[in-house]
MOPAC internal coordinates of N, CA, C and O (Angstrom, degrees):
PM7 1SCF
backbone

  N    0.0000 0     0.00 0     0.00 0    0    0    0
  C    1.4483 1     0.00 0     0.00 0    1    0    0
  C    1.5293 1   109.22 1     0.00 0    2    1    0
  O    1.2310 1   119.91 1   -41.90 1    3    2    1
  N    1.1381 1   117.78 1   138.10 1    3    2    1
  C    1.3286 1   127.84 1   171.05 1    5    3    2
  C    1.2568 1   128.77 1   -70.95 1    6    5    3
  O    1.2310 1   112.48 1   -42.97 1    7    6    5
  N    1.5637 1   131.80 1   137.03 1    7    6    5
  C    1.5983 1   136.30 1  -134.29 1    9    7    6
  C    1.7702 1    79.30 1  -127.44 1   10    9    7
  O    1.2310 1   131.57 1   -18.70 1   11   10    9
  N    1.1905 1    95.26 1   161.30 1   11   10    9
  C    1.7487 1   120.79 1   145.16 1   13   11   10
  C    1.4003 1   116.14 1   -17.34 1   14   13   11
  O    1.2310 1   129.44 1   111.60 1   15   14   13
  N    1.6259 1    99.41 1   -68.40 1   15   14   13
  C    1.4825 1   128.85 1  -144.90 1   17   15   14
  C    1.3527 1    86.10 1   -87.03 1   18   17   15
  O    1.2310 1   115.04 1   142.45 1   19   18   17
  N    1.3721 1   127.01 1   -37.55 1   19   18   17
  C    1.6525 1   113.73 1   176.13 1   21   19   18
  C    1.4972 1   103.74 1   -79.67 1   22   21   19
  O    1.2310 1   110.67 1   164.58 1   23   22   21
  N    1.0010 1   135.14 1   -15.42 1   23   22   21
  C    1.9718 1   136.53 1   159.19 1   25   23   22
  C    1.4693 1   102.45 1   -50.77 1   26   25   23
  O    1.2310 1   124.82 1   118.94 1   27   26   25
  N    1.3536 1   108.36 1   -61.06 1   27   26   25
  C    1.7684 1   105.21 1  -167.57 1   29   27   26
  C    1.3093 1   107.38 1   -61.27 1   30   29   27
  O    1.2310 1   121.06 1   120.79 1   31   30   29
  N    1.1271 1   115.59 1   -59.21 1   31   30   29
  C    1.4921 1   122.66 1   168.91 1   33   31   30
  C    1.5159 1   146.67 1   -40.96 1   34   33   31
  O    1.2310 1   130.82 1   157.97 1   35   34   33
  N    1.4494 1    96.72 1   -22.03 1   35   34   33
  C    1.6286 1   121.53 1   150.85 1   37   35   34
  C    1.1435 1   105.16 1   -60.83 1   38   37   35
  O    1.2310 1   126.18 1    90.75 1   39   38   37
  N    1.4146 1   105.73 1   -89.25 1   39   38   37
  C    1.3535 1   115.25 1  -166.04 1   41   39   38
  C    1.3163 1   112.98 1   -47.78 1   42   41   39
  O    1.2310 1   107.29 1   156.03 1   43   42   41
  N    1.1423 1   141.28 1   -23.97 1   43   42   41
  C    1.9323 1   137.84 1   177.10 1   45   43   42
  C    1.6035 1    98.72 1   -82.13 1   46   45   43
  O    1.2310 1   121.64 1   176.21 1   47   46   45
  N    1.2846 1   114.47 1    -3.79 1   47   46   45
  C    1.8349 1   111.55 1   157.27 1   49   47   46
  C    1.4855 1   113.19 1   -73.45 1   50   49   47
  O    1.2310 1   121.32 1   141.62 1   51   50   49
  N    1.0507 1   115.08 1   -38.38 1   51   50   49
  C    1.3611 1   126.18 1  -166.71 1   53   51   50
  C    1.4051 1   105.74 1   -53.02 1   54   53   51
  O    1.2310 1   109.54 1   -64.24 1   55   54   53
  N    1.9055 1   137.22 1   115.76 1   55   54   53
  C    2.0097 1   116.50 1   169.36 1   57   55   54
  C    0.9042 1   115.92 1   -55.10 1   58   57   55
  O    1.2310 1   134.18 1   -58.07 1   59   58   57
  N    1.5772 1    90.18 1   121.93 1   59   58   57
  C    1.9049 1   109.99 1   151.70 1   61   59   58
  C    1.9111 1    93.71 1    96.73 1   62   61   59
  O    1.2310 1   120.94 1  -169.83 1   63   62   61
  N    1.2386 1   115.81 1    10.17 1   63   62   61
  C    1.6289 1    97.03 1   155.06 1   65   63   62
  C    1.9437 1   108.21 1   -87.03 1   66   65   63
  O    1.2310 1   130.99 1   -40.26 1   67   66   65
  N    1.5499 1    96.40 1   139.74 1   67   66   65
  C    1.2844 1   107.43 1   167.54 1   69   67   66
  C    0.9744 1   107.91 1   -91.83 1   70   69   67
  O    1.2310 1   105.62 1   152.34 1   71   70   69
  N    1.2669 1   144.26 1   -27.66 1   71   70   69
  C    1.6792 1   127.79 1  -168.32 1   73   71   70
  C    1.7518 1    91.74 1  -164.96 1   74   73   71
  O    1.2310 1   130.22 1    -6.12 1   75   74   73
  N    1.4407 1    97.89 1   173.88 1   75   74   73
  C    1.0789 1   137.92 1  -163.43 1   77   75   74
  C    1.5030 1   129.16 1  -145.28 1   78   77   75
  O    1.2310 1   125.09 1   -69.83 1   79   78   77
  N    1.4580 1   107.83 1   110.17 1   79   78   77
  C    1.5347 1    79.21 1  -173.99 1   81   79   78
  C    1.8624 1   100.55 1  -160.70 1   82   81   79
  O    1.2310 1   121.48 1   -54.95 1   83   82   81
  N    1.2340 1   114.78 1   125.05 1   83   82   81
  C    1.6741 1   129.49 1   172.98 1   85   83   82
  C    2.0072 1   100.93 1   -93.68 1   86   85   83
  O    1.2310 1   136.73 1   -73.18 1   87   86   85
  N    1.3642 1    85.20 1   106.82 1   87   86   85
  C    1.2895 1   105.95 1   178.33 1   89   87   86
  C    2.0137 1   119.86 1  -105.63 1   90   89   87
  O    1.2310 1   120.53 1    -7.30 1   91   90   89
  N    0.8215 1   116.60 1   172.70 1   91   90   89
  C    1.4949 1   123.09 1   160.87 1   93   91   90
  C    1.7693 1   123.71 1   -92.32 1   94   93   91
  O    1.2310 1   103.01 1    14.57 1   95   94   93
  N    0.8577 1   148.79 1  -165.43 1   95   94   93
  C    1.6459 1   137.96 1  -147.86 1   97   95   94
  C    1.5964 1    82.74 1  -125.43 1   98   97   95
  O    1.2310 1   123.64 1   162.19 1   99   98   97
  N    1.8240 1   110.63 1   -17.81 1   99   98   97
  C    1.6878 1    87.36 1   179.85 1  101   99   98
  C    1.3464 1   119.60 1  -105.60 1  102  101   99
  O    1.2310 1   123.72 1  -175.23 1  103  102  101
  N    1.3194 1   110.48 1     4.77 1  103  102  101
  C    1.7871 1   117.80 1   173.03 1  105  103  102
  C    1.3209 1   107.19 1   139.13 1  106  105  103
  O    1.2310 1   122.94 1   160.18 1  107  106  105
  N    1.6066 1   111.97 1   -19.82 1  107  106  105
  C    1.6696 1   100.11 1  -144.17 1  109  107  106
  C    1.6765 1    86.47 1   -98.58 1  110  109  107
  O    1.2310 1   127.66 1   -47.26 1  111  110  109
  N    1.3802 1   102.86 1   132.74 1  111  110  109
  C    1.5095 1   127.44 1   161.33 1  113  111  110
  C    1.5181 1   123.38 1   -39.90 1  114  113  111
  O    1.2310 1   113.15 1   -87.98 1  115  114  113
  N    1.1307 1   130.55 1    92.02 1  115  114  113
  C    1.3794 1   145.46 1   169.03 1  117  115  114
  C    1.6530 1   103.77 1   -53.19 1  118  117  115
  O    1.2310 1   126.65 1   108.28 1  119  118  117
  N    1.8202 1   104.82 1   -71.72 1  119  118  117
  C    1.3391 1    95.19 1   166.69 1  121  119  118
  C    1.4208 1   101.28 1  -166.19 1  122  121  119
  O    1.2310 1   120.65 1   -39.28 1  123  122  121
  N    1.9513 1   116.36 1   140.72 1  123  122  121
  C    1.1100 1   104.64 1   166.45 1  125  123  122
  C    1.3197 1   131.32 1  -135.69 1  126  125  123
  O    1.2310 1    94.58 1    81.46 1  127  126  125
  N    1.0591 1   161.81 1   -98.54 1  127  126  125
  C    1.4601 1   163.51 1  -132.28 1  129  127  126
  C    1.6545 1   122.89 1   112.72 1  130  129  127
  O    1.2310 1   107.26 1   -56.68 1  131  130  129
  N    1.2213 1   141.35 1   123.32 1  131  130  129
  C    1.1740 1   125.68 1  -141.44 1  133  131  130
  C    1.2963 1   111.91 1  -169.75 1  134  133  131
  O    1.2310 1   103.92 1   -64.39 1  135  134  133
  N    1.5547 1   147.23 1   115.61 1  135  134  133
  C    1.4014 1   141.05 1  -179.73 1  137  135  134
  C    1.5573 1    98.49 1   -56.52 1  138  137  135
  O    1.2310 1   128.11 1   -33.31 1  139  138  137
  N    1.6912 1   101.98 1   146.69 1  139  138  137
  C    1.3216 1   107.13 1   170.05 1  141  139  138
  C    1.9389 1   123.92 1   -61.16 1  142  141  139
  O    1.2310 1   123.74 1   -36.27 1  143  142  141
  N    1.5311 1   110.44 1   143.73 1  143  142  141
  C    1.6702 1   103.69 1  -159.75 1  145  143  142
  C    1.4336 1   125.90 1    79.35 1  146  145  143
  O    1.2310 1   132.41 1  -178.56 1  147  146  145
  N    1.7530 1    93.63 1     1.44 1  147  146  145
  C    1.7370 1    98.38 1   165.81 1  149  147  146
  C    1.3504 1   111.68 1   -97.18 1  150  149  147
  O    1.2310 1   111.10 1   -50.00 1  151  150  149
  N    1.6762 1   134.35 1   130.00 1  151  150  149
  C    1.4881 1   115.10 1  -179.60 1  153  151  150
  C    1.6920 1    93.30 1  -109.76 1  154  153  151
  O    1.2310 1   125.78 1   -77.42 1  155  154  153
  N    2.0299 1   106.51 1   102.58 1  155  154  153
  C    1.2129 1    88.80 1   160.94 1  157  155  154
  C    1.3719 1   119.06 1   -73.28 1  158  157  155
  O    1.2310 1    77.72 1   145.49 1  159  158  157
  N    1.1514 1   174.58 1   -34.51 1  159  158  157
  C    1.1323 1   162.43 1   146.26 1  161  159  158
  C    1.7425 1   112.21 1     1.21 1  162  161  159
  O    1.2310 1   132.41 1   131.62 1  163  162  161
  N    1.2541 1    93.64 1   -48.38 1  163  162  161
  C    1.5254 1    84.10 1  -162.91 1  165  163  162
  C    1.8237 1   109.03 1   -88.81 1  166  165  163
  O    1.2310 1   129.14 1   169.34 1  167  166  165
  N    1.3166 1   100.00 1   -10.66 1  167  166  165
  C    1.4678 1   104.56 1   177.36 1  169  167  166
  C    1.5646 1   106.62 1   -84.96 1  170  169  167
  O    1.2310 1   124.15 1   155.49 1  171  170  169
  N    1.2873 1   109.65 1   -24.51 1  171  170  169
  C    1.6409 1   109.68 1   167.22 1  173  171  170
  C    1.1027 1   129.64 1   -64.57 1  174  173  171
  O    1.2310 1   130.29 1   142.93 1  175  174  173
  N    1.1869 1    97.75 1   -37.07 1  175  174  173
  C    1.7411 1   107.33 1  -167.93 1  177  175  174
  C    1.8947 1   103.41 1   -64.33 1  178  177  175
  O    1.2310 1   125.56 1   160.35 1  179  178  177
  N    1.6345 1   106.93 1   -19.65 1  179  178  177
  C    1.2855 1    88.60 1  -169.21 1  181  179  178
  C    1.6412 1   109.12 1  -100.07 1  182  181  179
  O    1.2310 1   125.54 1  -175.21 1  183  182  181
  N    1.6381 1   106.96 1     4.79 1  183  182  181
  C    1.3209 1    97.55 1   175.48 1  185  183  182
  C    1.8398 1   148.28 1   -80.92 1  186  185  183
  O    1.2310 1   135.27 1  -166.80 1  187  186  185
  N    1.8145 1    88.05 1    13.20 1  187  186  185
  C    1.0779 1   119.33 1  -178.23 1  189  187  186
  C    1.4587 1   114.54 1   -73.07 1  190  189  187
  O    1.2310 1   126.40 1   129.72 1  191  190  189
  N    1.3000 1   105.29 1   -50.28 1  191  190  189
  C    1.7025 1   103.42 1   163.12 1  193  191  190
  C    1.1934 1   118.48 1   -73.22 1  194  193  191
  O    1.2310 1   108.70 1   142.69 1  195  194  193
  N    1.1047 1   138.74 1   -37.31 1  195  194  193
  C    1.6307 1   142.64 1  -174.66 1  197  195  194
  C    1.3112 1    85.44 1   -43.92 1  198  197  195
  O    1.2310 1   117.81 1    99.56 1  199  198  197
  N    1.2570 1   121.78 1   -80.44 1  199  198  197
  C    1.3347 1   143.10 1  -143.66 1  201  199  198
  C    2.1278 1    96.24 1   -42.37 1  202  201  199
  O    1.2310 1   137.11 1   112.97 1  203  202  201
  N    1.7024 1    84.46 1   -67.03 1  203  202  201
  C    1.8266 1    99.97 1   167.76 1  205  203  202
  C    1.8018 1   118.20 1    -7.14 1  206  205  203
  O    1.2310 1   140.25 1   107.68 1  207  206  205
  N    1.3778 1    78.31 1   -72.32 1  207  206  205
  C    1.6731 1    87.38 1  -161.04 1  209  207  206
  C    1.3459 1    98.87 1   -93.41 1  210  209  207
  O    1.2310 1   111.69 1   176.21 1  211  210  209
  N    1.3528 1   133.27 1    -3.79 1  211  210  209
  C    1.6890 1   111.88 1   166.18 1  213  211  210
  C    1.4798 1   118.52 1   -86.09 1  214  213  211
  O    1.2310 1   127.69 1   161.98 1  215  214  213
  N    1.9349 1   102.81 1   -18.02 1  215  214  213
  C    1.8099 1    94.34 1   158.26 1  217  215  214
  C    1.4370 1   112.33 1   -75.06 1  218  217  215
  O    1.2310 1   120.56 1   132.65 1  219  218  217
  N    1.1221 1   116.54 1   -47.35 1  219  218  217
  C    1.9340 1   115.34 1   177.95 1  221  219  218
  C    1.7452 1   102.12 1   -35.95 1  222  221  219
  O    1.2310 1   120.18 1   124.50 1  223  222  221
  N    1.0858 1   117.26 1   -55.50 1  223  222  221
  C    1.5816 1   132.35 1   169.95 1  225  223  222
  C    1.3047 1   117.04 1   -38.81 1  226  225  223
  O    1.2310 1   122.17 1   127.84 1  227  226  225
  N    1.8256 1   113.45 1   -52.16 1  227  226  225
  C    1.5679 1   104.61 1   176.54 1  229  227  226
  C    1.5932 1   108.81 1   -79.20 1  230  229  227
  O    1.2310 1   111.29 1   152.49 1  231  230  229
  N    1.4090 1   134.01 1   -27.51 1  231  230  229
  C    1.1575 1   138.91 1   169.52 1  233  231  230
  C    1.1837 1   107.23 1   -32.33 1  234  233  231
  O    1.2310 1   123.55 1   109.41 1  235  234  233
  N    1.3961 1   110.80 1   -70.59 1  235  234  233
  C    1.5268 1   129.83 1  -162.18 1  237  235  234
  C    1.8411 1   101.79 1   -55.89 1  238  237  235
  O    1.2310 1   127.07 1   123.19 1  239  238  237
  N    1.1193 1   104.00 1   -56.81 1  239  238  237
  C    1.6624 1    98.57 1  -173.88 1  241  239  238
  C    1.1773 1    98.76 1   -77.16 1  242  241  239
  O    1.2310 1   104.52 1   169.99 1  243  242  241
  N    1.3799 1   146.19 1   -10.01 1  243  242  241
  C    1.4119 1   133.14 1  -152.40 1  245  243  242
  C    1.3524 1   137.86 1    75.29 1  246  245  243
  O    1.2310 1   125.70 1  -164.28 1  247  246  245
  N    0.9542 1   106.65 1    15.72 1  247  246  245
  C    1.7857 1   131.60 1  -165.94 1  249  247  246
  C    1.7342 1    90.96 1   -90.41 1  250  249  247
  O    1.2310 1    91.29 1   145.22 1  251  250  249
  N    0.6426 1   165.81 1   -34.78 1  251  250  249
  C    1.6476 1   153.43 1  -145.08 1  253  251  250
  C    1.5218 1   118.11 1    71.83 1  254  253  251
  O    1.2310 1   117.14 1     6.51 1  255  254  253
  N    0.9044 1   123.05 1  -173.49 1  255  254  253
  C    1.4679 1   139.05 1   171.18 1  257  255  254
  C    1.6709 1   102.70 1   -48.23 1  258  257  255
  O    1.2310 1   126.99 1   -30.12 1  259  258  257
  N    1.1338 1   104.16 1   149.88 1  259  258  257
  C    1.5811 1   127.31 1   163.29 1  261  259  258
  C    1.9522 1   102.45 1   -50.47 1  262  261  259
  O    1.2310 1   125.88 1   -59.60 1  263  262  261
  N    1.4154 1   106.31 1   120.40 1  263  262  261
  C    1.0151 1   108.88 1   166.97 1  265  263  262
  C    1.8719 1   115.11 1   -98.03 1  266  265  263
  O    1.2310 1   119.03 1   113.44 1  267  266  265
  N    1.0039 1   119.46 1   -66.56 1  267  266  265
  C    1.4844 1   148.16 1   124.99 1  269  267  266
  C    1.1510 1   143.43 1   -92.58 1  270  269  267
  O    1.2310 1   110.11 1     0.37 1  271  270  269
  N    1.2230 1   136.17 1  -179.63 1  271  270  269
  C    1.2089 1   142.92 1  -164.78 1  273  271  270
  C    2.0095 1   107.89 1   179.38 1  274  273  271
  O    1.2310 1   128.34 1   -39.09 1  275  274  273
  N    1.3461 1   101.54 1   140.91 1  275  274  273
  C    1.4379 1   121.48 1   173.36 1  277  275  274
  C    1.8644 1   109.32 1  -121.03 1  278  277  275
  O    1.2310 1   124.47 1   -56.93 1  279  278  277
  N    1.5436 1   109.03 1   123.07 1  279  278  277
  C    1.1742 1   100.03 1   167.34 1  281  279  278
  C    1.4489 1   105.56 1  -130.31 1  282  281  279
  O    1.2310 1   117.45 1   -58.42 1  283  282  281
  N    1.4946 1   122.47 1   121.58 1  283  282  281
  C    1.5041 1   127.57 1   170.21 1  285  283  282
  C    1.2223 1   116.57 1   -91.01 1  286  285  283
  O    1.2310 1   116.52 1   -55.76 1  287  286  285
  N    1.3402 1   124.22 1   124.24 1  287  286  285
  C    0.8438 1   155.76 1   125.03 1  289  287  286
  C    1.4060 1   142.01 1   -49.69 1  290  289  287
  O    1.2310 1   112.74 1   -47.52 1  291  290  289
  N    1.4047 1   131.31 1   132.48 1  291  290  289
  C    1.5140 1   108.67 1  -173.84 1  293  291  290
  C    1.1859 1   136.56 1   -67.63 1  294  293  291
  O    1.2310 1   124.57 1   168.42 1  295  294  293
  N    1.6319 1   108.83 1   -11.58 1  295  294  293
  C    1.3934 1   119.72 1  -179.74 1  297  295  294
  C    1.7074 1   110.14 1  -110.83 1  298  297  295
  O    1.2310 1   119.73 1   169.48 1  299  298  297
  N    1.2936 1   118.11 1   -10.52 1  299  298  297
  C    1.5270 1   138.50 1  -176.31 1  301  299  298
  C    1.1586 1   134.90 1  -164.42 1  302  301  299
  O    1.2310 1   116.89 1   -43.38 1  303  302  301
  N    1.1890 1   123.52 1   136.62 1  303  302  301
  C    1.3869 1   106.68 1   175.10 1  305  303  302
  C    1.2806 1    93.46 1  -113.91 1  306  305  303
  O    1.2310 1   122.43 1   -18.96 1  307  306  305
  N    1.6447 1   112.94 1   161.04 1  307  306  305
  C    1.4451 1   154.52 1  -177.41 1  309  307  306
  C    1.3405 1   121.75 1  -104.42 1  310  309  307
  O    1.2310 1   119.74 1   -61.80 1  311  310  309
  N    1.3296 1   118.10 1   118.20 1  311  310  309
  C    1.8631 1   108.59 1  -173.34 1  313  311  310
  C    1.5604 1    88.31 1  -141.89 1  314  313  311
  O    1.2310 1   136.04 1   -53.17 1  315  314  313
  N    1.3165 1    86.56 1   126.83 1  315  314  313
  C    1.7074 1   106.79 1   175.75 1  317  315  314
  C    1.9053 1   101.45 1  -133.69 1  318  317  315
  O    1.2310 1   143.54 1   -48.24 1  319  318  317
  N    1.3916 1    71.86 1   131.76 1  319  318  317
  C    1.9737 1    95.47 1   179.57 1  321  319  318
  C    1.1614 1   103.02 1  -141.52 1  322  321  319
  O    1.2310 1   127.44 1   -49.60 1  323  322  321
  N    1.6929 1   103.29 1   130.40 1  323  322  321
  C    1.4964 1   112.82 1  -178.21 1  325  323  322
  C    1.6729 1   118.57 1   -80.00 1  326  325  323
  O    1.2310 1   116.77 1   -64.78 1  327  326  325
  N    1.0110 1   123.75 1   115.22 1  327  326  325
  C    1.5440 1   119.09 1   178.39 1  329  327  326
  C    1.5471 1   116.97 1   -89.98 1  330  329  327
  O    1.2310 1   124.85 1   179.03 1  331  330  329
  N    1.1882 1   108.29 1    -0.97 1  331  330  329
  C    1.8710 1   106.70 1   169.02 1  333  331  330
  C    1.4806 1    95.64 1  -157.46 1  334  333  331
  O    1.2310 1   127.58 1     3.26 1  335  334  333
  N    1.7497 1   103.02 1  -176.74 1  335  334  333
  C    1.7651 1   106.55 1   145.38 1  337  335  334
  C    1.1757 1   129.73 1   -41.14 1  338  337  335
  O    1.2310 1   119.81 1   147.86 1  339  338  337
  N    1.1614 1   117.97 1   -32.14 1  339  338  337
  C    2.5800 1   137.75 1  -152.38 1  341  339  338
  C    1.5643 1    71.55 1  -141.12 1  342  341  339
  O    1.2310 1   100.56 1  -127.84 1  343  342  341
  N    1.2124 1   152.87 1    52.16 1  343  342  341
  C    1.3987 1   102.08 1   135.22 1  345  343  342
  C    1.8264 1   115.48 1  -161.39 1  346  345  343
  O    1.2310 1   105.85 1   -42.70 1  347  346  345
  N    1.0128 1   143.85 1   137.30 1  347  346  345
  C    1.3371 1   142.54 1  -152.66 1  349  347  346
  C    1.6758 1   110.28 1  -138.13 1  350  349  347
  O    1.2310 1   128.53 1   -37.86 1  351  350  349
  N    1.4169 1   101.17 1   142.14 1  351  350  349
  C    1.0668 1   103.23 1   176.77 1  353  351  350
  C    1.9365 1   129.41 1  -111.36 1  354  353  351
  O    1.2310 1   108.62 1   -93.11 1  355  354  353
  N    1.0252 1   138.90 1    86.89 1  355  354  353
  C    1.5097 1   133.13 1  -166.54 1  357  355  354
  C    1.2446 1   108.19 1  -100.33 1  358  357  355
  O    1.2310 1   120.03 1   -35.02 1  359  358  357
  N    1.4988 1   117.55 1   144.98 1  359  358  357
  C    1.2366 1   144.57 1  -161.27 1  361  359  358
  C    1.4472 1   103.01 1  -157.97 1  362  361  359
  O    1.2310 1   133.09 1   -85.60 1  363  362  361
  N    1.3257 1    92.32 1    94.40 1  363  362  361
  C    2.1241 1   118.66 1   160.83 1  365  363  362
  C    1.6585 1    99.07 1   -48.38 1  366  365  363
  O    1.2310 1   115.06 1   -20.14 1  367  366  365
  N    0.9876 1   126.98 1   159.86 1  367  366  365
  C    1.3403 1   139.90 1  -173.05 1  369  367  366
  C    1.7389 1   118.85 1  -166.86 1  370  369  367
  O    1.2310 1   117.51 1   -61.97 1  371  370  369
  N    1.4592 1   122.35 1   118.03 1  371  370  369
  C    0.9206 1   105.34 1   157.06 1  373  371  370
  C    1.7107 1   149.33 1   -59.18 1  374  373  371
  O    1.2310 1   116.03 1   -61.42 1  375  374  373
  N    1.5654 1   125.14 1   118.58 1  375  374  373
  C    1.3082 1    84.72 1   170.83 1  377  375  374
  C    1.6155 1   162.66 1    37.82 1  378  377  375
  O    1.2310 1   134.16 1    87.08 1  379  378  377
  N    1.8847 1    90.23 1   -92.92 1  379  378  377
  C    1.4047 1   108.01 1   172.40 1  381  379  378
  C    1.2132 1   112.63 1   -74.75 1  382  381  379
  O    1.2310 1   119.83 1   157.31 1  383  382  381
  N    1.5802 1   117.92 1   -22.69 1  383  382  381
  C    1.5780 1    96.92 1  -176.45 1  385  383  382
  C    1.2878 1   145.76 1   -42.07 1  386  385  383
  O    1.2310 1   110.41 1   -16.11 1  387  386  385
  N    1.4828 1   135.62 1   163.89 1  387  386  385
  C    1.4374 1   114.98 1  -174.35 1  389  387  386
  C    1.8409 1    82.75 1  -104.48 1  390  389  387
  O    1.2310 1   132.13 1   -61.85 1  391  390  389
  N    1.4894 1    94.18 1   118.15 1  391  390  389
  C    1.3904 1   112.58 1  -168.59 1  393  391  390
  C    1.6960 1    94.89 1   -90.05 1  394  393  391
  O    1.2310 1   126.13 1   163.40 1  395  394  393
  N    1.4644 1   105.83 1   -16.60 1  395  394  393
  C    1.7306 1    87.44 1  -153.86 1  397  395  394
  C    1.7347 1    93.69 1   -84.96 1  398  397  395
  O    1.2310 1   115.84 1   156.30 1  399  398  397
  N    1.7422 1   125.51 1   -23.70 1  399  398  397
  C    1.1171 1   120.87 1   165.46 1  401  399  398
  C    1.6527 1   129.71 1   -50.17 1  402  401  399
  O    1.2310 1   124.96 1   155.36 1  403  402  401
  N    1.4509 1   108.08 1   -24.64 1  403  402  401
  C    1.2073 1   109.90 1  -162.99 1  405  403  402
  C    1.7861 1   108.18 1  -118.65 1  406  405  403
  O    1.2310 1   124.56 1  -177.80 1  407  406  405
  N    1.2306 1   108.86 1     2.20 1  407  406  405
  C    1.6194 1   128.44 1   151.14 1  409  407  406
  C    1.3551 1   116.93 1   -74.94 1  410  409  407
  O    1.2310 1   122.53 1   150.06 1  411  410  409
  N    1.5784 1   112.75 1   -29.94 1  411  410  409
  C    1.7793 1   136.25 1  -161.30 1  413  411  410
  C    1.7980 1    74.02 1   -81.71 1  414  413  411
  O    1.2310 1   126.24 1    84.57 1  415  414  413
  N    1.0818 1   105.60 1   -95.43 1  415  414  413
  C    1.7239 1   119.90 1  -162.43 1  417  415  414
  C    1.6479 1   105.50 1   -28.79 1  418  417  415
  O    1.2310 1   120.93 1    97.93 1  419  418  417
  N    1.4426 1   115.82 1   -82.07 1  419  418  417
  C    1.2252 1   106.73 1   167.66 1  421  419  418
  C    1.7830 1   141.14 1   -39.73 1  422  421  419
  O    1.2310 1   122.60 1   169.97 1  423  422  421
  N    1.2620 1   112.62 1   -10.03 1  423  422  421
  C    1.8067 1    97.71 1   166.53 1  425  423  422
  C    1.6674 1    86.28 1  -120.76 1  426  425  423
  O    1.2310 1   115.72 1  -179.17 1  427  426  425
  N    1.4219 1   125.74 1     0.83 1  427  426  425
  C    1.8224 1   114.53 1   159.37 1  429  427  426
  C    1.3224 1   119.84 1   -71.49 1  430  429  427
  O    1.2310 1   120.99 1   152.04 1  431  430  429
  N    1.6222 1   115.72 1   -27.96 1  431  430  429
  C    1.5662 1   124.29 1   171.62 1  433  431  430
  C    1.3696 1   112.73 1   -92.89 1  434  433  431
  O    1.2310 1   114.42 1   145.20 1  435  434  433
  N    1.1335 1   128.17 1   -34.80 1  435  434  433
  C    1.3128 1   130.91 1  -175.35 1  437  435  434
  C    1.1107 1   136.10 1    28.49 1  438  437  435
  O    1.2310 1   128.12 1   112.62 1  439  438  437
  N    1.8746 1   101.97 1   -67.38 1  439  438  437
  C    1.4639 1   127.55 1   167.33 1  441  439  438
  C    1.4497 1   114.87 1   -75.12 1  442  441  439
  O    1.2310 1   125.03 1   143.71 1  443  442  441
  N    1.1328 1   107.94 1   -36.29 1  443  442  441
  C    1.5147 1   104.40 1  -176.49 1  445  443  442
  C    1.4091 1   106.27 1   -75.55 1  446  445  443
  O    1.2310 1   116.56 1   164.41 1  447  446  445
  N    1.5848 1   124.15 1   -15.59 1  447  446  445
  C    1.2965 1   120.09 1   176.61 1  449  447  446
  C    1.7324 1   109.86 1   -81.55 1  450  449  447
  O    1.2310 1   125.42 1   151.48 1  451  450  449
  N    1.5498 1   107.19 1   -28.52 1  451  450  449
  C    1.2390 1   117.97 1  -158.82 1  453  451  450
  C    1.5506 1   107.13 1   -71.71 1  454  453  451
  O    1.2310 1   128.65 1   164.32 1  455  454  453
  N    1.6508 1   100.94 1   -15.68 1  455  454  453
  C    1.5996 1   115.69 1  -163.18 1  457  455  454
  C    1.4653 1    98.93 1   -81.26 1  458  457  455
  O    1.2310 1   124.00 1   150.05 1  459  458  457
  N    1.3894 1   109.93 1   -29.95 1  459  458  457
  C    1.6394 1    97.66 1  -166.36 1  461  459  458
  C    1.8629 1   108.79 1   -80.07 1  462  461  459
  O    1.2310 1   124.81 1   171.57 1  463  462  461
  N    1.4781 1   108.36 1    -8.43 1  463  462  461
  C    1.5802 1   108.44 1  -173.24 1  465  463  462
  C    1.7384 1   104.51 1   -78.65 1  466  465  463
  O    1.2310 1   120.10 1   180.00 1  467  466  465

């Protein structure tokens, strides 16, 4: 059966992910994988509010809870998808990556990802 640690580890196969990381809804790192000069820690810690105000956000329009989310950046983009109530998934990304493959996989597994939390 497939672990966490084989989740992160997929996904850091994928070109042009820098990190990897199965977190909790309050920041703290469950488990991650990470190019050297990446501090997941510190990119976690801030995904506690993101998370906040993009459900206040689906409330407001009526959309539901945060399913995912993409944030670009000029040097990276950021994709966080929730896999439970407690549990989140972020994936550093280069740029160049082909983001739209690895948006495809992640809400195509979803459940099967959601199973291992």
């Amino acid at each position: 059966m497939a672990t966490i640690r084989d989740l992160v580890a997929t996904l850091r196969r994928f070109d042009g992910v820098q990190a990897a990381a199965v977190l909790g809804r309050d920041g703290l790192l469950i488990d991650t994988d990470a190019n050297e000069g990446v501090d997941s820690e510190q990119i976690a810690a801030h995904v506690p509010s993101i998370l906040q105000f993009a459900d206040e956000l689906g409330t407001a329009a009526a959309a539901g809870p945060l399913q995912s989310a993409v944030l670009e950046h000029a040097e990276a983009t950021v994709v966080l998808a929730s896999m439970s109530a407690d549990v989140v998934l972020l994936v550093l990304v280069r740029p160049d990556a082909n983001l739209g493959a690895l948006l495809y996989d992640i809400r195509r597994h979803r459940a099967g990802l959601a199973s291992l939390v």
